[in-house]
DRENBA-240319 format. One record per residue (C-alpha): residue in one letter; residue number from 1; y, x, z. Coordinates in nm, 2 decimals. Example, Ala and Ser with C-alpha at 12.3 -4.5 7.8 and 13.67 -1.06 7.14 Angstrom:
! DRENBA-240319
<site resn="A" resi="1" north="-0.45" east="1.23" up="0.78"/>
<site resn="S" resi="2" north="-0.11" east="1.37" up="0.71"/>
***
This chain:
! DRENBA-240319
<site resn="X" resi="1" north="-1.40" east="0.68" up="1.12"/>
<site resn="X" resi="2" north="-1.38" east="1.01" up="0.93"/>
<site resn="X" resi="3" north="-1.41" east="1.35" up="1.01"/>
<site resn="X" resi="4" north="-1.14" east="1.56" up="1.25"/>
<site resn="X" resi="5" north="-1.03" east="1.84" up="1.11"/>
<site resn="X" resi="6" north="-1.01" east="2.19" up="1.34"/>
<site resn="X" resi="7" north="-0.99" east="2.34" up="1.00"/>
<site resn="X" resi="8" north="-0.70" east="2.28" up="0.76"/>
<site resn="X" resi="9" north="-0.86" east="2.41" up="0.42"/>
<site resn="X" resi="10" north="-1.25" east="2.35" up="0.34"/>
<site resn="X" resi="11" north="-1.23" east="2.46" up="-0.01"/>
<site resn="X" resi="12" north="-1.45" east="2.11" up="-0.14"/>
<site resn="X" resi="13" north="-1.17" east="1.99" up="-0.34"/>
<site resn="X" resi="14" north="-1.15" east="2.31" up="-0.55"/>
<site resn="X" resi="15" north="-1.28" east="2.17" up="-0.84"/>
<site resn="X" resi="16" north="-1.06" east="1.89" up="-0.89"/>
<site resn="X" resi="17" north="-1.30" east="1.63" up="-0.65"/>
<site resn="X" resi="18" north="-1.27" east="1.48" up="-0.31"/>
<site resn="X" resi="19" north="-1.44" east="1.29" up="-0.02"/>
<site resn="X" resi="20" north="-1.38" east="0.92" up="0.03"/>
<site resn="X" resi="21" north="-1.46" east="0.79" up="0.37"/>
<site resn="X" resi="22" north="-1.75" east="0.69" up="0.31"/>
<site resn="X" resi="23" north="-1.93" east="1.03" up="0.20"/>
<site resn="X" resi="24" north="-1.94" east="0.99" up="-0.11"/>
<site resn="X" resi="25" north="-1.74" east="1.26" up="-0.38"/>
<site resn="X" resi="26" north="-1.44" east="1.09" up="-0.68"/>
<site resn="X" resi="27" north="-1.18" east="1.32" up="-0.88"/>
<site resn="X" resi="28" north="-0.86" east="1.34" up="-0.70"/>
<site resn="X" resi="29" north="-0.71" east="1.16" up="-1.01"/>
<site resn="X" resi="30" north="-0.97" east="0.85" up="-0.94"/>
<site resn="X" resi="31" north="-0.75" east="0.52" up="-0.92"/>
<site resn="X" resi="32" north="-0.85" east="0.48" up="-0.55"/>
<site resn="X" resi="33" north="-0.74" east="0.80" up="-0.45"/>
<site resn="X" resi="34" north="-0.41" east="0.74" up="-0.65"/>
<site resn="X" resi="35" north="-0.38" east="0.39" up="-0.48"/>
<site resn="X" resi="36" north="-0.40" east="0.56" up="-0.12"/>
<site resn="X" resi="37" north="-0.21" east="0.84" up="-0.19"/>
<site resn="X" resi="38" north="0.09" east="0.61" up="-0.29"/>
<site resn="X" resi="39" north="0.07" east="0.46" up="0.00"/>
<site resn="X" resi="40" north="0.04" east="0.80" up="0.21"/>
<site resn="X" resi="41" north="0.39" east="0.87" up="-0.01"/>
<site resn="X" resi="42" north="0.55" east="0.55" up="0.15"/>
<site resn="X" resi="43" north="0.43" east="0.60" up="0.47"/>
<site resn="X" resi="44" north="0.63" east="0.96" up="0.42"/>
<site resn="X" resi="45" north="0.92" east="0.80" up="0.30"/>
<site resn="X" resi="46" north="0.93" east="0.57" up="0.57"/>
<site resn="X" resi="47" north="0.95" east="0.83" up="0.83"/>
<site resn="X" resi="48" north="1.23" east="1.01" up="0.65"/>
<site resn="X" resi="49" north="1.41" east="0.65" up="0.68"/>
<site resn="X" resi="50" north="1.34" east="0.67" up="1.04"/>
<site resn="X" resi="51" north="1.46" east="1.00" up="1.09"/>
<site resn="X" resi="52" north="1.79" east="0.78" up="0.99"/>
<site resn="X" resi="53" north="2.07" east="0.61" up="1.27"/>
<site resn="X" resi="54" north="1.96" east="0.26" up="1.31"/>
<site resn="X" resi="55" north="1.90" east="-0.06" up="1.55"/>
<site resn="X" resi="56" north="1.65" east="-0.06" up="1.76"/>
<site resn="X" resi="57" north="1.43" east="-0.36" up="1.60"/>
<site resn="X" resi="58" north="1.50" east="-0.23" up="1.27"/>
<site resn="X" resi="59" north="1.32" east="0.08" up="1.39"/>
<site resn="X" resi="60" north="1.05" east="-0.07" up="1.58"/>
<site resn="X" resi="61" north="0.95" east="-0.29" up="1.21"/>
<site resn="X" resi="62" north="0.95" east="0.02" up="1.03"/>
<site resn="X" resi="63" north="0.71" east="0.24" up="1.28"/>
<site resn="X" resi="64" north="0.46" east="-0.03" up="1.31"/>
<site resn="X" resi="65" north="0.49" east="-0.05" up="0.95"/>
<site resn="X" resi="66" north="0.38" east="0.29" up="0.93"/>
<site resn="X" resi="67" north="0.08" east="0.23" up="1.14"/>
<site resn="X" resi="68" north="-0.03" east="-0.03" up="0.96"/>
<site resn="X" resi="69" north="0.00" east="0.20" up="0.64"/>
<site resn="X" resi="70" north="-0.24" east="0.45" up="0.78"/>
<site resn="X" resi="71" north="-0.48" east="0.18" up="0.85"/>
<site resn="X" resi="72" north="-0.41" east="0.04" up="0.52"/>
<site resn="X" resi="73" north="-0.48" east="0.35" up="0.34"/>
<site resn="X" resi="74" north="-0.81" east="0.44" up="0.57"/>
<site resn="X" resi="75" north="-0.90" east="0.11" up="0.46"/>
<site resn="X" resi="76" north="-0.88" east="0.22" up="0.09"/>
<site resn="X" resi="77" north="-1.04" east="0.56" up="0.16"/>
<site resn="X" resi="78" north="-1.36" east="0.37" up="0.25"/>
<site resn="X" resi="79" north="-1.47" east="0.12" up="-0.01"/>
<site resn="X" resi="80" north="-1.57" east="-0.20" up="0.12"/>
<site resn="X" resi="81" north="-1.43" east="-0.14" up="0.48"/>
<site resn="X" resi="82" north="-1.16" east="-0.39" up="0.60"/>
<site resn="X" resi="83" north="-0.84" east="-0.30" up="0.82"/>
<site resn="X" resi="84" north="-0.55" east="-0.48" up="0.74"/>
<site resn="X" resi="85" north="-0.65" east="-0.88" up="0.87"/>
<site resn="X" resi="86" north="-0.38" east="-1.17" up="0.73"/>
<site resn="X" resi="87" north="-0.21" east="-1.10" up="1.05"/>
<site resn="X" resi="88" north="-0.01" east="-0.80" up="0.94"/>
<site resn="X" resi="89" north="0.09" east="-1.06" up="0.66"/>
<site resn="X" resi="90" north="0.23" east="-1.31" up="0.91"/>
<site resn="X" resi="91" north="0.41" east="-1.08" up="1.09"/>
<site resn="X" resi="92" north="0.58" east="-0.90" up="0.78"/>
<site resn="X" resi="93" north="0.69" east="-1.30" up="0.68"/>
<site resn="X" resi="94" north="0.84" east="-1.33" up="1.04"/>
<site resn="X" resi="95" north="1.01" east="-0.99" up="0.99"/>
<site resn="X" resi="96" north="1.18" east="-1.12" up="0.65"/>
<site resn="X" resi="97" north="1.27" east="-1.43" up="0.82"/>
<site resn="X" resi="98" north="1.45" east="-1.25" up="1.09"/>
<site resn="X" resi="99" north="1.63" east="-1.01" up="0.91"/>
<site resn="X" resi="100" north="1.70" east="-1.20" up="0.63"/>
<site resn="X" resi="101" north="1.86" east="-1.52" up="0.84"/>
<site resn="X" resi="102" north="2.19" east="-1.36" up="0.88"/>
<site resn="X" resi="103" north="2.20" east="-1.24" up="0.53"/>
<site resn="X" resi="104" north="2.48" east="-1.36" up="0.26"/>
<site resn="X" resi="105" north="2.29" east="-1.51" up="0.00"/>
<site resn="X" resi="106" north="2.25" east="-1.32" up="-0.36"/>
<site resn="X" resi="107" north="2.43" east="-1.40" up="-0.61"/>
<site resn="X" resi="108" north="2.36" east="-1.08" up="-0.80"/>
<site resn="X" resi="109" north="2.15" east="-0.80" up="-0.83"/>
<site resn="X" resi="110" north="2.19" east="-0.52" up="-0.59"/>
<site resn="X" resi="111" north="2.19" east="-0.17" up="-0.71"/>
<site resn="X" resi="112" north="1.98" east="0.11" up="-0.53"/>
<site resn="X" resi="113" north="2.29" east="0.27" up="-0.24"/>
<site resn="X" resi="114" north="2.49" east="0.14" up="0.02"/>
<site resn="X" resi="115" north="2.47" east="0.37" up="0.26"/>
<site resn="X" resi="116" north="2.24" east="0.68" up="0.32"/>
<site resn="X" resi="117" north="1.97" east="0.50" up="0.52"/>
<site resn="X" resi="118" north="1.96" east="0.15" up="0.29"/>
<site resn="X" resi="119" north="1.96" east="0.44" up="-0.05"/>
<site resn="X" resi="120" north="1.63" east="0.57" up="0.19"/>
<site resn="X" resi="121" north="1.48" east="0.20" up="0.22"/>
<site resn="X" resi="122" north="1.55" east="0.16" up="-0.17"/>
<site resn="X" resi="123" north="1.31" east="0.46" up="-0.25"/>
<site resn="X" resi="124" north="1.06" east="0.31" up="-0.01"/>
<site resn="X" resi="125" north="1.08" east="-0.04" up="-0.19"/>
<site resn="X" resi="126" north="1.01" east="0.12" up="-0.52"/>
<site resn="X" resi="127" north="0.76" east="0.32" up="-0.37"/>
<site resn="X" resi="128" north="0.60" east="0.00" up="-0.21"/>
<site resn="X" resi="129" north="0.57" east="-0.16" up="-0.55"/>
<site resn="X" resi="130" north="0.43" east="0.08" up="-0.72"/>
<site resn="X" resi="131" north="0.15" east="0.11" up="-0.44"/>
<site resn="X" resi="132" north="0.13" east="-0.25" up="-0.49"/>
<site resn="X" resi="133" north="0.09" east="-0.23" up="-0.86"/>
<site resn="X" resi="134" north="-0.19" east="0.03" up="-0.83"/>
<site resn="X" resi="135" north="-0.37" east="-0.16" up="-0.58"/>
<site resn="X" resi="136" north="-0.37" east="-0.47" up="-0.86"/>
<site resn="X" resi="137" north="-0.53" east="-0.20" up="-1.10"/>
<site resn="X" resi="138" north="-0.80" east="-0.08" up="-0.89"/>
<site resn="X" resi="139" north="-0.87" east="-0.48" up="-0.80"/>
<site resn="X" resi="140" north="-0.99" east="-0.52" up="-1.18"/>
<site resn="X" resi="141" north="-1.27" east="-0.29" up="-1.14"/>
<site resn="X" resi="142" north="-1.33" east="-0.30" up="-0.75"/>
<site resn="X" resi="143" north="-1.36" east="-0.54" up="-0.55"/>
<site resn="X" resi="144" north="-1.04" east="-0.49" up="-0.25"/>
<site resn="X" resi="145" north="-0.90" east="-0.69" up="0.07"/>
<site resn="X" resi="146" north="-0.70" east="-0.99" up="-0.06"/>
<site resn="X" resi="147" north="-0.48" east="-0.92" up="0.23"/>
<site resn="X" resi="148" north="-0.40" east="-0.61" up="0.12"/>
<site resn="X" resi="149" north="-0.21" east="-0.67" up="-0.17"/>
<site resn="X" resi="150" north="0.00" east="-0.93" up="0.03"/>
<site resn="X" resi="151" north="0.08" east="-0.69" up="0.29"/>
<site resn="X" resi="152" north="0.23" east="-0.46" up="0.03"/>
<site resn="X" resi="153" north="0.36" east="-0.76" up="-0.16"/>
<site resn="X" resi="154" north="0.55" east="-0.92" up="0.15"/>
<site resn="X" resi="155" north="0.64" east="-0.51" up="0.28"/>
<site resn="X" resi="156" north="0.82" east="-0.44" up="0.01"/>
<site resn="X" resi="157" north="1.00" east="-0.79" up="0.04"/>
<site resn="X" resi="158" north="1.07" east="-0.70" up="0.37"/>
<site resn="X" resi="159" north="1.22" east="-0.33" up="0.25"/>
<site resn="X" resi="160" north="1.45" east="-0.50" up="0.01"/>
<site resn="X" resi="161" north="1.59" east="-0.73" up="0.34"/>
<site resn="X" resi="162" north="1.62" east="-0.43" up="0.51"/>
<site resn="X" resi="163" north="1.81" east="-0.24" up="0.26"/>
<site resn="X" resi="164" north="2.08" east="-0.50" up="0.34"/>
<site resn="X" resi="165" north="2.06" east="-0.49" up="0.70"/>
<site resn="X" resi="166" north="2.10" east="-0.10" up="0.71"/>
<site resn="X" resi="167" north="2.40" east="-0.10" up="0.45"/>
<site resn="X" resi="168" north="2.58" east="-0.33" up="0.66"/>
<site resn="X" resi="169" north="2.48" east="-0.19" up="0.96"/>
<site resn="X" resi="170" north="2.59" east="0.17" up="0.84"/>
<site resn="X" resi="171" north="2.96" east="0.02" up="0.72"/>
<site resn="X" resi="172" north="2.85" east="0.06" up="0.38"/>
<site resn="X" resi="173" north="2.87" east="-0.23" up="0.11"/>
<site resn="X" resi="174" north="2.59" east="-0.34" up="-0.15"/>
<site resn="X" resi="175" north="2.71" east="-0.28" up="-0.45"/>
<site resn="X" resi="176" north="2.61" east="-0.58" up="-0.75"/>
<site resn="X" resi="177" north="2.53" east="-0.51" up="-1.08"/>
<site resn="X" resi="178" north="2.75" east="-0.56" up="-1.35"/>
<site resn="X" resi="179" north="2.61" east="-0.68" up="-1.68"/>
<site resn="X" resi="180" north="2.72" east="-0.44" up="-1.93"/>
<site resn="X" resi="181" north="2.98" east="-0.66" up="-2.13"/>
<site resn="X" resi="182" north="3.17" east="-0.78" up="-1.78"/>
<site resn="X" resi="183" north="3.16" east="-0.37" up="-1.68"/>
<site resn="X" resi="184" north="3.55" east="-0.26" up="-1.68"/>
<site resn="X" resi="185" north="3.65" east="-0.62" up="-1.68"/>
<site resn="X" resi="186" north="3.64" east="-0.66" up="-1.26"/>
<site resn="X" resi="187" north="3.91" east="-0.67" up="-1.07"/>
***
């Protein structure tokens, strides 16, 4: 699947175009292209949460997370090509399980912070759903893998868990929101 590069620049995407997968030529501004580069964005934001202290099975969700990602976006690169089987979905849902079992339930919203690596997971998250909201724009017009949108559905369900984990974890503390009016009245 695609072409190896021994050459870094090829000067085809000078005029505002590139190369899907399959051959075939869209502007770099095309919705597909946008969906996949979102996703290349939280694959890189994933790695700068791993560059992060943490446990060993956090880690270990989180790289094959960013495998998955790559097939995920090679799978949008190429229209009609399918990579990411419900699989990944199951396994994401036994992740959340997992990580979520030891959890304190929520009573509250939970602001973006907590520590450096769960503030790192937050920017994923939001990342995540915005991938998630392209990919339901592009399934208007195109026809995409069903799968797909529930792998970034349940991933970014899984980043939100994690953001807990990793604030704990770090000796941080989530912090809840405050509704305006009750601001300055906590003890």
């Amino acid at each position: 699947m695609g072409n190896r590069l021994s050459k870094i620049y090829t000067r085809t995407g000078d005029q505002g175009q590139t190369g899907l997968g399959d051959g075939s030529r869209v502007d770099k501004d095309d919705l597909r292209v946008e969906v996949f580069g979102t996703v290349d964005e939280l694959n890189s934001l994933l790695g700068l949460l791993l560059a992060a202290e943490m446990a060993p099975t956090v880690r270990t969700c989180l790289t094959r997370a960013q495998h998955e990602l790559f097939d995920l976006g090679g799978e949008l690169c190429m229209p009609g090509y399918t990579l990411i089987p419900g699989e990944y979905v199951d396994r994401l849902e036994q992740d959340l399980d997992r990580f979520n079992e030891d959890l304190p339930p929520l009573k509250d919203f939970v602001l973006p912070g907590g520590s450096e690596s769960a503030a790192r997971c937050h920017l994923a998250r939001t990342v995540c759903r915005r991938a998630e909201r392209l990919l339901v724009s592009l399934a208007k017009t195109e026809d995409i893998n069903e799968a797909s949108l529930r792998y970034l559905n349940r991933l970014s369900d899984l980043l939100f868990v994690l953001t807990r984990v990793l604030a704990r974890a770090n000796g941080g503390a989530e912090i809840t929101w405050v509704h305006g009016d009750q601001r300055g009245k906590e003890s």
